[in-house]
Z-matrix of the N, CA and C atoms (Angstrom, degrees):
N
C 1 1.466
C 2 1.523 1 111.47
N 3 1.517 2 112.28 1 -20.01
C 4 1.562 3 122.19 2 -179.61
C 5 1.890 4 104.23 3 -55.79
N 6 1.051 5 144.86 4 137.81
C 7 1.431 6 126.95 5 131.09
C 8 1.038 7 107.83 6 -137.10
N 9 1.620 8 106.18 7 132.13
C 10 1.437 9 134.73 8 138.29
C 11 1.589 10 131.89 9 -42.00
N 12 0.948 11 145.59 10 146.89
C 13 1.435 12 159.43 11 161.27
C 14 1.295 13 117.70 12 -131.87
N 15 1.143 14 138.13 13 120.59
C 16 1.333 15 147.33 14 172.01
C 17 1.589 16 116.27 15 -85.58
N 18 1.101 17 112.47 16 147.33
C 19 1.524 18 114.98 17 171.03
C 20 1.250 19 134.20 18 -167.84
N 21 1.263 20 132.25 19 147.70
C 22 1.524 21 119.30 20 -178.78
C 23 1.770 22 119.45 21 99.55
N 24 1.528 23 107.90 22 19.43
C 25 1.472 24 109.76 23 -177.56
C 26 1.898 25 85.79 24 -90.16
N 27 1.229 26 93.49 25 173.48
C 28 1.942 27 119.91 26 170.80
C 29 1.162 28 105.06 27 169.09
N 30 1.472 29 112.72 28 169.86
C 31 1.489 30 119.91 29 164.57
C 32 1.266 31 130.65 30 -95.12
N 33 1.454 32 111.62 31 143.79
C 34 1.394 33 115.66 32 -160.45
C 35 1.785 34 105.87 33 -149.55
N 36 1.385 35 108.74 34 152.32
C 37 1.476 36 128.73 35 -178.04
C 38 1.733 37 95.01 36 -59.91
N 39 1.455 38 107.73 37 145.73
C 40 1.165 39 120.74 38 164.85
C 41 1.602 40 112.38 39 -52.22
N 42 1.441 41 108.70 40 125.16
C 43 1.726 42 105.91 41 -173.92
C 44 1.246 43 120.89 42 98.24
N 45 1.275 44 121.01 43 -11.59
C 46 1.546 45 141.35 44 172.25
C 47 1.746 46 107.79 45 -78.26
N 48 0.975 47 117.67 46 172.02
C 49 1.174 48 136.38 47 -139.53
C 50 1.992 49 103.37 48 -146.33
N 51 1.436 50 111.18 49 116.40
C 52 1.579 51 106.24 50 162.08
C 53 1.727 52 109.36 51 -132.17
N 54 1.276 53 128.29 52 151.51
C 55 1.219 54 118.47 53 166.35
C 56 1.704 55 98.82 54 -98.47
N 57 1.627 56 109.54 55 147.01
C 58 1.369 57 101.41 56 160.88
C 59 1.661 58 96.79 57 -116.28
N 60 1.623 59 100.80 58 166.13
C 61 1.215 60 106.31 59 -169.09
C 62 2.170 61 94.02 60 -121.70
N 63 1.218 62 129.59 61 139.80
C 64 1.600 63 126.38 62 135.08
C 65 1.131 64 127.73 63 -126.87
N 66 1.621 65 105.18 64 120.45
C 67 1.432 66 116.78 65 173.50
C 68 1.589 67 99.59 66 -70.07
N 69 1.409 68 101.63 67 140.03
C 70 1.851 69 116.28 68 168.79
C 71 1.792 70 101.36 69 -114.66
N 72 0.700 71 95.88 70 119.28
C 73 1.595 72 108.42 71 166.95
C 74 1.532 73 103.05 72 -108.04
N 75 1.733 74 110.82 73 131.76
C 76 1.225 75 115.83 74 160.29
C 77 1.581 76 107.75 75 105.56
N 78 1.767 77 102.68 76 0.94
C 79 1.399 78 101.69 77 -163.58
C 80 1.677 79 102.56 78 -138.07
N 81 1.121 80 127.32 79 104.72
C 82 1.424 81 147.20 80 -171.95
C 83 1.805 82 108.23 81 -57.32
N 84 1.661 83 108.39 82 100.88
C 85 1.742 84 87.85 83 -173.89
C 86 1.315 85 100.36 84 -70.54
N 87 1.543 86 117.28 85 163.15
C 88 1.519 87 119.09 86 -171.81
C 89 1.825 88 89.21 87 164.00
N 90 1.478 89 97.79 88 179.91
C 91 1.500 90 118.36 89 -160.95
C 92 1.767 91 96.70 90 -83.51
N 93 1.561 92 112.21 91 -13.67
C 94 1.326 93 103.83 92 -175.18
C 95 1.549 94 114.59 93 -131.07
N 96 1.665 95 110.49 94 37.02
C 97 1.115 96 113.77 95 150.35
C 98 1.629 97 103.83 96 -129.85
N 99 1.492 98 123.44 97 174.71
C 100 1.084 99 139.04 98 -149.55
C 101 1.694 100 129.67 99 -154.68
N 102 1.335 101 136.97 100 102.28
C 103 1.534 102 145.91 101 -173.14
C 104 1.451 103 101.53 102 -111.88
N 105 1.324 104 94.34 103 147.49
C 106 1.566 105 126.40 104 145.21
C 107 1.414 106 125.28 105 -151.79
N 108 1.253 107 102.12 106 155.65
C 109 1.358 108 107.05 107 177.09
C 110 1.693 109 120.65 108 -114.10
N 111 1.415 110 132.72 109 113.23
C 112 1.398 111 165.06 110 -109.77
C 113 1.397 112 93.43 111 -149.10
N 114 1.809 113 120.03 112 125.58
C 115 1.668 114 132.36 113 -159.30
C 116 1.357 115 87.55 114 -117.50
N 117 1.298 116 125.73 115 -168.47
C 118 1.724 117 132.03 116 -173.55
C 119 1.382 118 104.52 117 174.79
N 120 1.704 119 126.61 118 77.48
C 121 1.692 120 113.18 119 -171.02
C 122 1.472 121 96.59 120 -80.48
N 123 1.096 122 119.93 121 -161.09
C 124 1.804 123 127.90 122 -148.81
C 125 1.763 124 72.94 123 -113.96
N 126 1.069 125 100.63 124 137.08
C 127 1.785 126 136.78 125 169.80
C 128 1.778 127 94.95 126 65.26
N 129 1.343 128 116.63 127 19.88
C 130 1.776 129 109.69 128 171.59
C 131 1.800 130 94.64 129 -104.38
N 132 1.399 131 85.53 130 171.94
C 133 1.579 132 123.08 131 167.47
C 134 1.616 133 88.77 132 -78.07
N 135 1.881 134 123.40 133 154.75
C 136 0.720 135 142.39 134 97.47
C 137 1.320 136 128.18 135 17.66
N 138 1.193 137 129.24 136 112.63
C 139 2.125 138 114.40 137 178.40
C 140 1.565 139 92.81 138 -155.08
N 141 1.301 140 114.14 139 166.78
C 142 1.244 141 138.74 140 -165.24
C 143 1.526 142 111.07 141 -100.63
N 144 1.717 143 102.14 142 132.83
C 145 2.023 144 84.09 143 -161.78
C 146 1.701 145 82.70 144 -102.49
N 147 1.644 146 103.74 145 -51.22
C 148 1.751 147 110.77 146 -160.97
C 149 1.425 148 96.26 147 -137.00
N 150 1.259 149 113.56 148 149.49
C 151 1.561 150 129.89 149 149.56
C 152 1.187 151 104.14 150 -142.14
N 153 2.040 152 95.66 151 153.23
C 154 1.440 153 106.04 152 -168.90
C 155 1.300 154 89.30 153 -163.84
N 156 1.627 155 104.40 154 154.00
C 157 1.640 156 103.25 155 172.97
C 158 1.586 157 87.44 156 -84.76
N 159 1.696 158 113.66 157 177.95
C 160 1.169 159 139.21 158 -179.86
C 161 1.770 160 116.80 159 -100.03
N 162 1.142 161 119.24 160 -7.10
C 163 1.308 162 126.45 161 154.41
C 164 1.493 163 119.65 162 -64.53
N 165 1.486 164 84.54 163 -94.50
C 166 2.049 165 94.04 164 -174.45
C 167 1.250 166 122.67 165 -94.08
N 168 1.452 167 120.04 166 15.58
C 169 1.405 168 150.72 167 -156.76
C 170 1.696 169 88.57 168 9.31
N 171 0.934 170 95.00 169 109.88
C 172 1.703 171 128.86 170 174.45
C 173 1.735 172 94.26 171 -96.87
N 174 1.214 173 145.52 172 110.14
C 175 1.109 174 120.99 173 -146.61
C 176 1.897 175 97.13 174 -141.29
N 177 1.411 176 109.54 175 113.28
C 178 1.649 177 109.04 176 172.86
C 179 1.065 178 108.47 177 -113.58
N 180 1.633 179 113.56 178 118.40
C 181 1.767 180 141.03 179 178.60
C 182 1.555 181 99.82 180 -75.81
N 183 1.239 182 105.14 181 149.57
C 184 1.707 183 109.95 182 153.43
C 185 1.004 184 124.16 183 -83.36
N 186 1.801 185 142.76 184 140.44
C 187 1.293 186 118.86 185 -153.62
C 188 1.587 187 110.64 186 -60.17
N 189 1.166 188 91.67 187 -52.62
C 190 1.896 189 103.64 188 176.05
C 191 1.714 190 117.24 189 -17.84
N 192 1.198 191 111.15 190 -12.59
C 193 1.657 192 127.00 191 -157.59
C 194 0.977 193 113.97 192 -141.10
N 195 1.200 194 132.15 193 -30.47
C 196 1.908 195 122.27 194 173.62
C 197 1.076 196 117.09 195 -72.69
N 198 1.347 197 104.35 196 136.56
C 199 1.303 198 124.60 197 -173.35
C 200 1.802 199 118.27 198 92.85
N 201 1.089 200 118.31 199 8.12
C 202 1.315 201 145.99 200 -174.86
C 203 1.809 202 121.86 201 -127.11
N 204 0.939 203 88.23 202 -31.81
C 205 2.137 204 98.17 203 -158.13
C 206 1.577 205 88.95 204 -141.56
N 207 1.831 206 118.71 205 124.17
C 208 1.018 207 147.56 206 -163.14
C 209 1.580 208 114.98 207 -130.78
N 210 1.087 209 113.13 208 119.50
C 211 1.770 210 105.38 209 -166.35
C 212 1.585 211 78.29 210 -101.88
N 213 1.855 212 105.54 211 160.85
C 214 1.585 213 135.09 212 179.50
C 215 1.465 214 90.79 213 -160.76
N 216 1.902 215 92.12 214 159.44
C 217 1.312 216 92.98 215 170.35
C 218 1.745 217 87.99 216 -147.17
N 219 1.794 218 87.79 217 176.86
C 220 1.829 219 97.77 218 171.71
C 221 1.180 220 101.49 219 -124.02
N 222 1.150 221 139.53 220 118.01
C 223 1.621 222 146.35 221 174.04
C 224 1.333 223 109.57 222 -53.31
N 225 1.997 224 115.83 223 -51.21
C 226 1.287 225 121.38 224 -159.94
C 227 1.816 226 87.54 225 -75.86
N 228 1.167 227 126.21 226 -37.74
C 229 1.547 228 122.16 227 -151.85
C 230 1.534 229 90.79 228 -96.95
N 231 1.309 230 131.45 229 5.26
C 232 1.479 231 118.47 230 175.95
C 233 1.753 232 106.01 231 52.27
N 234 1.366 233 122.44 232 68.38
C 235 1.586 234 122.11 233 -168.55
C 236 1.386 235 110.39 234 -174.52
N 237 1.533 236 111.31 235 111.94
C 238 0.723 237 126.95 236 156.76
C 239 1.623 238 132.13 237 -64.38
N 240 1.330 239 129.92 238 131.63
C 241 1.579 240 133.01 239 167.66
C 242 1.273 241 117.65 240 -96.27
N 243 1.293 242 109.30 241 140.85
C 244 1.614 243 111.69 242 138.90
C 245 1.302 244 123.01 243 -131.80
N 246 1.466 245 99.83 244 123.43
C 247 1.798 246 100.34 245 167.29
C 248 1.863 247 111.28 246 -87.12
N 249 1.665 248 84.70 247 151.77
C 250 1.307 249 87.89 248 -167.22
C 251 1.936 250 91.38 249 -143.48
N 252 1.446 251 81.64 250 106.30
C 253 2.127 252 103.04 251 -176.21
C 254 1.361 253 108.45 252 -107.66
N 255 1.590 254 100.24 253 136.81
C 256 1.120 255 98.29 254 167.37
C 257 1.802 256 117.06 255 90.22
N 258 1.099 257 118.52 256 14.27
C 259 1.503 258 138.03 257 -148.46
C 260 1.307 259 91.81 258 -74.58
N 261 1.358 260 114.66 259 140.81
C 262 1.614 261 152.77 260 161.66
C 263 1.518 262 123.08 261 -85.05
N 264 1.441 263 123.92 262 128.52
C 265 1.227 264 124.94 263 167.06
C 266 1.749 265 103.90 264 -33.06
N 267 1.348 266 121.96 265 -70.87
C 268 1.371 267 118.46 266 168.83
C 269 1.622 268 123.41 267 -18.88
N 270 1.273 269 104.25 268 -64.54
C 271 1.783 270 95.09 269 177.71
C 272 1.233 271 119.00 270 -47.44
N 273 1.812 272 137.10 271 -2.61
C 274 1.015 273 116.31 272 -151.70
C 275 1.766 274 101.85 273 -83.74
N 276 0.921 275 97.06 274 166.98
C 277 1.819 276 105.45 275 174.81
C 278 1.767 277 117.21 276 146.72
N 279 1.382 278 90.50 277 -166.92
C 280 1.717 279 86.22 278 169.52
C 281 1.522 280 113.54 279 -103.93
N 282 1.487 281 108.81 280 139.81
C 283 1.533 282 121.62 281 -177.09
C 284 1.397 283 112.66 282 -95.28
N 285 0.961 284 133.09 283 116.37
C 286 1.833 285 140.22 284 -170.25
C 287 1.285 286 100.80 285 -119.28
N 288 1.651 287 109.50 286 126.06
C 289 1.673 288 108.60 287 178.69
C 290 1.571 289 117.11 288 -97.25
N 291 0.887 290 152.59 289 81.73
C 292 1.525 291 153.59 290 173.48
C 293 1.413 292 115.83 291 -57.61
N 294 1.269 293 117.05 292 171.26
C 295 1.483 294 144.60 293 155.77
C 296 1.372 295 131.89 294 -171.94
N 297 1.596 296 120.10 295 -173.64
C 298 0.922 297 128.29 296 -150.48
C 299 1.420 298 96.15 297 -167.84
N 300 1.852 299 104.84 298 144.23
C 301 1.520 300 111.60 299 171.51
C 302 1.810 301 97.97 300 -110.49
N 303 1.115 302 97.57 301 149.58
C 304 1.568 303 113.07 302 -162.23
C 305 1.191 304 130.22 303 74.15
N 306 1.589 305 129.14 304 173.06
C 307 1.865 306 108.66 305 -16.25
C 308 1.444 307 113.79 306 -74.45
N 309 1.156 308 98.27 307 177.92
C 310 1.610 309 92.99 308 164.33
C 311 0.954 310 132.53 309 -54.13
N 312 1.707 311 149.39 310 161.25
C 313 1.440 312 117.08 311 129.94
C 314 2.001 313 76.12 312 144.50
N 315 1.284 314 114.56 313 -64.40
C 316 1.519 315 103.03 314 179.15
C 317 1.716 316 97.29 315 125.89
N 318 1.118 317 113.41 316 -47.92
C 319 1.618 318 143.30 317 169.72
C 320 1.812 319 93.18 318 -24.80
N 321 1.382 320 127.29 319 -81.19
C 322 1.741 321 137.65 320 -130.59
C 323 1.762 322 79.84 321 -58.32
N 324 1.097 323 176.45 322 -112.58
C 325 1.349 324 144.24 323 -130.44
C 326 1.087 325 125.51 324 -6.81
N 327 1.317 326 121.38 325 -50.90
C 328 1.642 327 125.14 326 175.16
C 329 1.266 328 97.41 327 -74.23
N 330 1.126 329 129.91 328 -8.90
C 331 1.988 330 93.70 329 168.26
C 332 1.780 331 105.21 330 -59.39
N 333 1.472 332 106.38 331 149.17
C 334 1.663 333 122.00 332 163.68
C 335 1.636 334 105.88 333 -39.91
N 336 1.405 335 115.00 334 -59.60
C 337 1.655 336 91.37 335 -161.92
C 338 1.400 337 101.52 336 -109.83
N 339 1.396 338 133.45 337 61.45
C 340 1.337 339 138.70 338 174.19
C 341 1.379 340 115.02 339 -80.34
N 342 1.568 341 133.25 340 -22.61
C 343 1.257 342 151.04 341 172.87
C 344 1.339 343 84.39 342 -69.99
N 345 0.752 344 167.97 343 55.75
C 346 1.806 345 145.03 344 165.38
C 347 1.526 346 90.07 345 -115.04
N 348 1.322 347 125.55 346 162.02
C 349 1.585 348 123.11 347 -174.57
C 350 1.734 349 91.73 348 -105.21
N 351 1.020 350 134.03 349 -47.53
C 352 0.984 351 131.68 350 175.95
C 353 2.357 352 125.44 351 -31.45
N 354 1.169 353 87.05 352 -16.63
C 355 0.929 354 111.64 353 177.45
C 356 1.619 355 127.48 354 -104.13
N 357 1.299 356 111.78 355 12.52
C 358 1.181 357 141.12 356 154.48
C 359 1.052 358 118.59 357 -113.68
N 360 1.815 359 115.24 358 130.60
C 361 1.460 360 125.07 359 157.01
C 362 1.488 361 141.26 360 -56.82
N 363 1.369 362 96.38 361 -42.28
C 364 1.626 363 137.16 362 -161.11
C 365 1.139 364 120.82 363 -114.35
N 366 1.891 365 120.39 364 102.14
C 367 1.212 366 115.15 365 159.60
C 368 1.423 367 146.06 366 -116.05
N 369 0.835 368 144.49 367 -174.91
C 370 1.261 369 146.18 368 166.85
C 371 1.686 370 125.40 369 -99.48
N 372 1.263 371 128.45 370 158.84
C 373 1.394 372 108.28 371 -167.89
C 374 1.349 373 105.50 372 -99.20
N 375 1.247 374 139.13 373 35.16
C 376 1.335 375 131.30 374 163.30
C 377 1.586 376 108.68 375 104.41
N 378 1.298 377 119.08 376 168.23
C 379 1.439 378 137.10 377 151.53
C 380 1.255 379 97.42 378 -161.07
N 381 1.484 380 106.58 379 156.26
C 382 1.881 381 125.93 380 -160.56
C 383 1.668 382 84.21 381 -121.43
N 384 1.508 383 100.99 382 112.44
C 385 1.587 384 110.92 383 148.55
C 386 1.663 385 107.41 384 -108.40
N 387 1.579 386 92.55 385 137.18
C 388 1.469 387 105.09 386 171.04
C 389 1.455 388 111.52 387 -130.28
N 390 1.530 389 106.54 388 141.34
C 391 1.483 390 123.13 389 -158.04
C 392 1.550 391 99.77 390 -116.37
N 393 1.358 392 131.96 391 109.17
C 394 1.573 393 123.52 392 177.03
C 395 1.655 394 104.28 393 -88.21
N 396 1.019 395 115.22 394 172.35
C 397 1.441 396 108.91 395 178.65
C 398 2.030 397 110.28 396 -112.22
């Protein structure tokens, strides 16, 4: 009943800047539901960029990304952001927004393997950012 929507990938010069946007329908932001957003370059695995609860966005980056890529949200628009500054040929790929309800508390981001996709219910169908150099 969850859906995701992705939005806001394009291509851009190395050092450029895109926000992506996912609307979640069906999913209450609060301290006890939960997003991230998950990259995919062409011949990689899947990897974990951000997770955050949807309340107080308690927010765990992958190192590859902090200090670069900034999660926001809109309460009234049910939508999560991420800005993503400063972008690298590397970031390029597809961005998939996920989530998850539980546990409570806002906290389970800081667990160690919370980036794992497996650990999401809920996805979104992608957007393709491409990074030229």
């Amino acid at each position: 009943q969850v859906q995701l929507l992705e939005s806001g990938g394009g291509s851009v010069q190395g050092g450029g800047s895109l926000r992506l946007s996912c609307v979640a329908s069906g999913l209450t932001f609060s301290s006890e539901s939960y997003m991230g957003w998950f990259r995919q370059a062409p011949g990689k695995d899947r990897e974990g960029v951000v997770c955050t609860d949807t309340g107080r966005l308690i927010t765990s980056y992958a190192d590859s990304v902090k200090g670069r890529f900034t999660i926001s949200k809109d309460n009234a628009k049910n939508t999560l952001y991420l800005q993503l500054d400063n972008l690298k040929p590397e970031d390029t790929g597809t961005y998939y927004c996920a989530a998850r309800r539980g546990p409570y508390g806002g906290t389970w981001c800081a667990s160690r393997s919370a980036l794992n996709e497996e650990n999401f219910a809920y996805w979104g169908q992608g957007t393709q950012v491409t990074v030229s150099s």
